[in-house]
C-alpha positions as CSV (number, residue, x, y, z in Angstrom):
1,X,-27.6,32.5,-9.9
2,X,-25.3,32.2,-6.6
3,X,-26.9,28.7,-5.9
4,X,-25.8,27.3,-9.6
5,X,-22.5,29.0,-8.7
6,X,-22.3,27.1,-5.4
7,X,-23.5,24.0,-6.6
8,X,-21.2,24.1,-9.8
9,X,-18.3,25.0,-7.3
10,X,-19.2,21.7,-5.0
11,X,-19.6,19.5,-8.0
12,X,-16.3,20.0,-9.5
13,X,-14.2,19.9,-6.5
14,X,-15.7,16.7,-5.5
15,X,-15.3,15.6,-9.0
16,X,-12.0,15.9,-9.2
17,X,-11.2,14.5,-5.7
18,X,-12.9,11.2,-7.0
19,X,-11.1,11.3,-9.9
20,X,-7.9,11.6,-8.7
21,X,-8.7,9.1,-6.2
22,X,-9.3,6.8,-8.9
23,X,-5.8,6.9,-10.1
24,X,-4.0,5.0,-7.1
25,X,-0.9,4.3,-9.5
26,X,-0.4,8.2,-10.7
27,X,-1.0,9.6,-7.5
28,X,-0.5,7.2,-4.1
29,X,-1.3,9.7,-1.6
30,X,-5.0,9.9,-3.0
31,X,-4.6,6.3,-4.3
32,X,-3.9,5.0,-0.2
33,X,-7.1,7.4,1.0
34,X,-9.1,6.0,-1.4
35,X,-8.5,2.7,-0.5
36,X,-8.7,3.3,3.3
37,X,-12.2,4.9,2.7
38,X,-13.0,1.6,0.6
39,X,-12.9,2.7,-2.6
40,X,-10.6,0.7,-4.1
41,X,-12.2,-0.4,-6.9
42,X,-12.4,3.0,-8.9
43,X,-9.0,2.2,-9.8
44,X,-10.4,0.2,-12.9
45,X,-11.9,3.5,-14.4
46,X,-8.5,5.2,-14.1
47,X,-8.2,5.9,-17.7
48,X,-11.9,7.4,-17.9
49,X,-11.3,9.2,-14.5
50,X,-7.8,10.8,-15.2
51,X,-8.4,11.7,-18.7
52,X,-11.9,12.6,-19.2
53,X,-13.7,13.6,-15.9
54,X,-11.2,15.4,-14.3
55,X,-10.2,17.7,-17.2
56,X,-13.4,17.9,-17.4
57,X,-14.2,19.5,-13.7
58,X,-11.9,21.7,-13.7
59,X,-13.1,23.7,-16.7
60,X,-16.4,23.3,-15.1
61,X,-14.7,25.1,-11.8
62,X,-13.5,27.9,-14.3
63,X,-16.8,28.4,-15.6
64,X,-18.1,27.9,-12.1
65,X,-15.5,30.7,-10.6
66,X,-16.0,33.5,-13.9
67,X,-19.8,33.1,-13.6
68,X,-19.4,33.9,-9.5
69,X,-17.3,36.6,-10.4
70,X,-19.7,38.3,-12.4
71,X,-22.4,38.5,-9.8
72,X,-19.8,39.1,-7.5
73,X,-16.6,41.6,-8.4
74,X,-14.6,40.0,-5.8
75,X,-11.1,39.9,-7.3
76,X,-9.3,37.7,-4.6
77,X,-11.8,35.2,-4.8
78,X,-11.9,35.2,-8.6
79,X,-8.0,34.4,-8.4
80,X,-8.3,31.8,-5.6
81,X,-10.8,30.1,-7.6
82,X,-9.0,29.9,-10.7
83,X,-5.5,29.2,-9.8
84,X,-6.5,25.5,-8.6
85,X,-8.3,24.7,-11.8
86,X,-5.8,26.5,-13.7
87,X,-2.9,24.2,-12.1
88,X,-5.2,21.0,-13.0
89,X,-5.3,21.7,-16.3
90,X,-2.0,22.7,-17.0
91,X,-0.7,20.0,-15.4
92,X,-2.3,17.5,-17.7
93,X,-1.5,19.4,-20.7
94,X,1.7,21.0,-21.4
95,X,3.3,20.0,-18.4
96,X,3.0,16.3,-17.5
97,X,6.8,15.2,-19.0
98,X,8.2,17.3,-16.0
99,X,8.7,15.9,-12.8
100,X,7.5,18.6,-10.4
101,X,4.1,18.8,-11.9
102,X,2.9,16.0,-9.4
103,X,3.5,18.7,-7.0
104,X,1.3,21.0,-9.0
105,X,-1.2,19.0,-9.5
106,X,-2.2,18.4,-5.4
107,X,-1.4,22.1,-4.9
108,X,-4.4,23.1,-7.0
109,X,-6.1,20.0,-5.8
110,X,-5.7,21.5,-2.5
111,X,-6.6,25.1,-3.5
112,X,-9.6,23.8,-5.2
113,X,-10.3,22.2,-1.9
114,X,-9.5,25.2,0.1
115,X,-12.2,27.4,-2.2
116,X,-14.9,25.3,-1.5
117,X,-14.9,25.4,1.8
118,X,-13.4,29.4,2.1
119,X,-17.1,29.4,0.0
120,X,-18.7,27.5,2.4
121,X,-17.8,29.7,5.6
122,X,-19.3,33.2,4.9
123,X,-20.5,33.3,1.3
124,X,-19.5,36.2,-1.1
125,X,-21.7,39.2,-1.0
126,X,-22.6,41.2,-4.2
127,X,-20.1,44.1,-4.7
128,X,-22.1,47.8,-5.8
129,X,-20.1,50.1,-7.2
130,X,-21.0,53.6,-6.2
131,X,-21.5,56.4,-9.0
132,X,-20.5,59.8,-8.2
């Protein structure tokens, strides 16, 4: 199970990289890297990217992170791995009219980011609960 976990947990936070990437007019920062790394012509799929594949990776990261969590019982992983998906998706939903949700929208970008590699380093090991 921990390679699907890992897997799952690569896939969406490279999923929603590109798909923020995509969206060069939403969010310039990503838009300007994107370009630089020649990738300028995603920005014709912005509309598919920004509101269907990256809503769509980050529920696939909270899947990937509760799944991992079951195998696993860390807690501060399970709430490292949640909060970036978690600011995704509320950013797209309820909170878009607001002006700071740009900000919290690369924050969990950025945690999402963080995870994977925090995941990378030394990999979770499986918590046993002793019985007494």
């Amino acid at each position: 199970m921990q390679w699907t976990t890992r897997l799952f947990d690569k896939t969406t936070t490279l999923g929603t990289l590109l798909a923020a990437m995509g969206c060069a007019a939403c969010f310039p920062a990503l838009g300007s890297l994107a370009a630089s790394l020649g990738l300028g012509f995603l920005a014709q799929f912005e509309g598919l990217f920004i509101n269907t594949l990256l809503p769509v990776f980050a529920w696939l990261a909270l899947v990937a992170s509760i799944i991992s969590f079951l195998s696993h019982r860390r807690w501060l992983r399970l709430s490292a791995a949640m909060a970036g998906p978690v600011m995704v998706l509320l950013t797209f939903y309820p909170l878009w009219t607001y002006g700071w949700s740009t900000y919290l929208f690369y924050t969990g970008l950025v945690l999402m980011f963080t995870v994977a590699i925090w995941d990378i380093a030394p990999p979770p090991r499986q918590h046993y609960q002793t019985r007494r």
